[in-house]
RODO-2510 file (C-alpha; in nm, 4 decimals, decimal comma):
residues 93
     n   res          X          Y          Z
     1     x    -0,3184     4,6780    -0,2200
     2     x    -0,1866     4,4175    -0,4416
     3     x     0,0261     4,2309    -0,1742
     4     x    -0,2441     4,2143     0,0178
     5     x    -0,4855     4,0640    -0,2923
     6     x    -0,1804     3,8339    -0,3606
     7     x    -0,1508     3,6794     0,0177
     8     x    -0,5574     3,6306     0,0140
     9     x    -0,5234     3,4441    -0,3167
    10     x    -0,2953     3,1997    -0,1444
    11     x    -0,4700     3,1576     0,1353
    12     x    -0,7457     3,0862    -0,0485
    13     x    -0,5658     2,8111    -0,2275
    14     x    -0,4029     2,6806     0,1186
    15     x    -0,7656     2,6416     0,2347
    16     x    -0,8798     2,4428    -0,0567
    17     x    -0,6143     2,1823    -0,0191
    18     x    -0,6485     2,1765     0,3078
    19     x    -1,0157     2,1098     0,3014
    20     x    -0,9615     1,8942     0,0018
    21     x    -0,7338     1,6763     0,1859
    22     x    -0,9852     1,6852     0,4735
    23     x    -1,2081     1,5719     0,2215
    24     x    -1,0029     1,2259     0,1194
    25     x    -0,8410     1,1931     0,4397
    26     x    -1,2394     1,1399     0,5825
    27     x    -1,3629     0,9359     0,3157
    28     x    -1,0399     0,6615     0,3499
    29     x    -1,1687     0,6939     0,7215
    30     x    -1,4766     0,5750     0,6441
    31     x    -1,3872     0,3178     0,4043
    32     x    -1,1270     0,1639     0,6193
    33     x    -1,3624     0,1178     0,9203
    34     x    -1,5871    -0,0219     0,6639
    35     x    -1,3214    -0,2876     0,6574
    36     x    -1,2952    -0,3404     0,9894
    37     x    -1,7162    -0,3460     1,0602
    38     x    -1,7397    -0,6142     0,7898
    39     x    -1,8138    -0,9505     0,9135
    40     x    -1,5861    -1,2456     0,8942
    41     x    -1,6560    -1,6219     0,8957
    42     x    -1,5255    -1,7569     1,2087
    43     x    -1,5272    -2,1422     1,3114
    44     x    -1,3352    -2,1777     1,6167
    45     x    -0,9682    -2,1192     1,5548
    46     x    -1,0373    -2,1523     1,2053
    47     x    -1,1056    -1,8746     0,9639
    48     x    -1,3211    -1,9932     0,6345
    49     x    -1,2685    -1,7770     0,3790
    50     x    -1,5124    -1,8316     0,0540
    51     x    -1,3717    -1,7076    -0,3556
    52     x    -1,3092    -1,4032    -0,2295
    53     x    -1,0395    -1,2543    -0,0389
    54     x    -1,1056    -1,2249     0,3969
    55     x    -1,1082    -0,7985     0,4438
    56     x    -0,7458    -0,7193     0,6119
    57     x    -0,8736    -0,5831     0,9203
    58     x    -0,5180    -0,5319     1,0904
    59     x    -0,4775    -0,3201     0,7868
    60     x    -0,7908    -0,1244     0,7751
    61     x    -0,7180    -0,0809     1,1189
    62     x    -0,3258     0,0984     1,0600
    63     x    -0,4946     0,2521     0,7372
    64     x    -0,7521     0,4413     0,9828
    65     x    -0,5412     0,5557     1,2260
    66     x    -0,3257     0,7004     0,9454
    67     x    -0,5998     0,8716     0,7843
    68     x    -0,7098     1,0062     1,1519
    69     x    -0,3762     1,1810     1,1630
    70     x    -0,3969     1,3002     0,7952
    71     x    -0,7179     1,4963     0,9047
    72     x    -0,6071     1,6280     1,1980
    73     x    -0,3170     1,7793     1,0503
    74     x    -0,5285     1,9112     0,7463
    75     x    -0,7743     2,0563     1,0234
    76     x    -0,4261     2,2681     1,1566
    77     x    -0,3637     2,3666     0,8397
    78     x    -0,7533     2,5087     0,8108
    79     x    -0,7236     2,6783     1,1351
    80     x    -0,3464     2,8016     1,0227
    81     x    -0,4946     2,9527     0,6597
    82     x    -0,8087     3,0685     0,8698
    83     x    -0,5227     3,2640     1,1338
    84     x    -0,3874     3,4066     0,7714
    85     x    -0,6787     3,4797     0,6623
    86     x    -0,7703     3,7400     0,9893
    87     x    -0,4081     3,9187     0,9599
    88     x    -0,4255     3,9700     0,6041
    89     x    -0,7326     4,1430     0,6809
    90     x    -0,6305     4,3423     0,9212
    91     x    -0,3279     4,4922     0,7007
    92     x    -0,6100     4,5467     0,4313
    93     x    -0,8002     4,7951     0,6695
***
């Protein structure tokens, strides 16, 4: 049936960007807690910084927290296309 063929081809595409934002969402993860893991020069109440700049940790740390809730709602959006997917399925039997 073509309605059928047509609603698995957008599932299909809902469930690469979904996995594709997964994807990004993961990797800014991981970079931002990169950020916050990296060291920092601390003498007392004084911070040192050298040339370069000091990593923004409070901002890593906001960034991370974003990107946790960017991949959670990309996960729903899996599990919402992978739902689809099942009832499509069903009307194709």
């Amino acid at each position: 049936d073509l309605s059928v063929q047509g609603g698995v081809a957008g599932i299909n595409a809902l469930t690469n960007t979904a996995l594709a934002g997964l994807g990004s969402s993961l990797a800014r993860f991981e970079q931002s807690a990169k950020t916050i893991a990296e060291p920092t020069d601390l003498l007392g109440d004084r911070v040192t910084v050298s040339s370069g700049s000091a990593p923004d940790k409070i901002g890593a740390t906001v960034d991370m927290r974003l990107h946790k809730y960017a991949a959670v709602a990309n996960l729903r959006v899996l599990s919402t296309a992978l739902e689809l997917e099942r009832e499509v399925a069903k009307l194709g039997k």
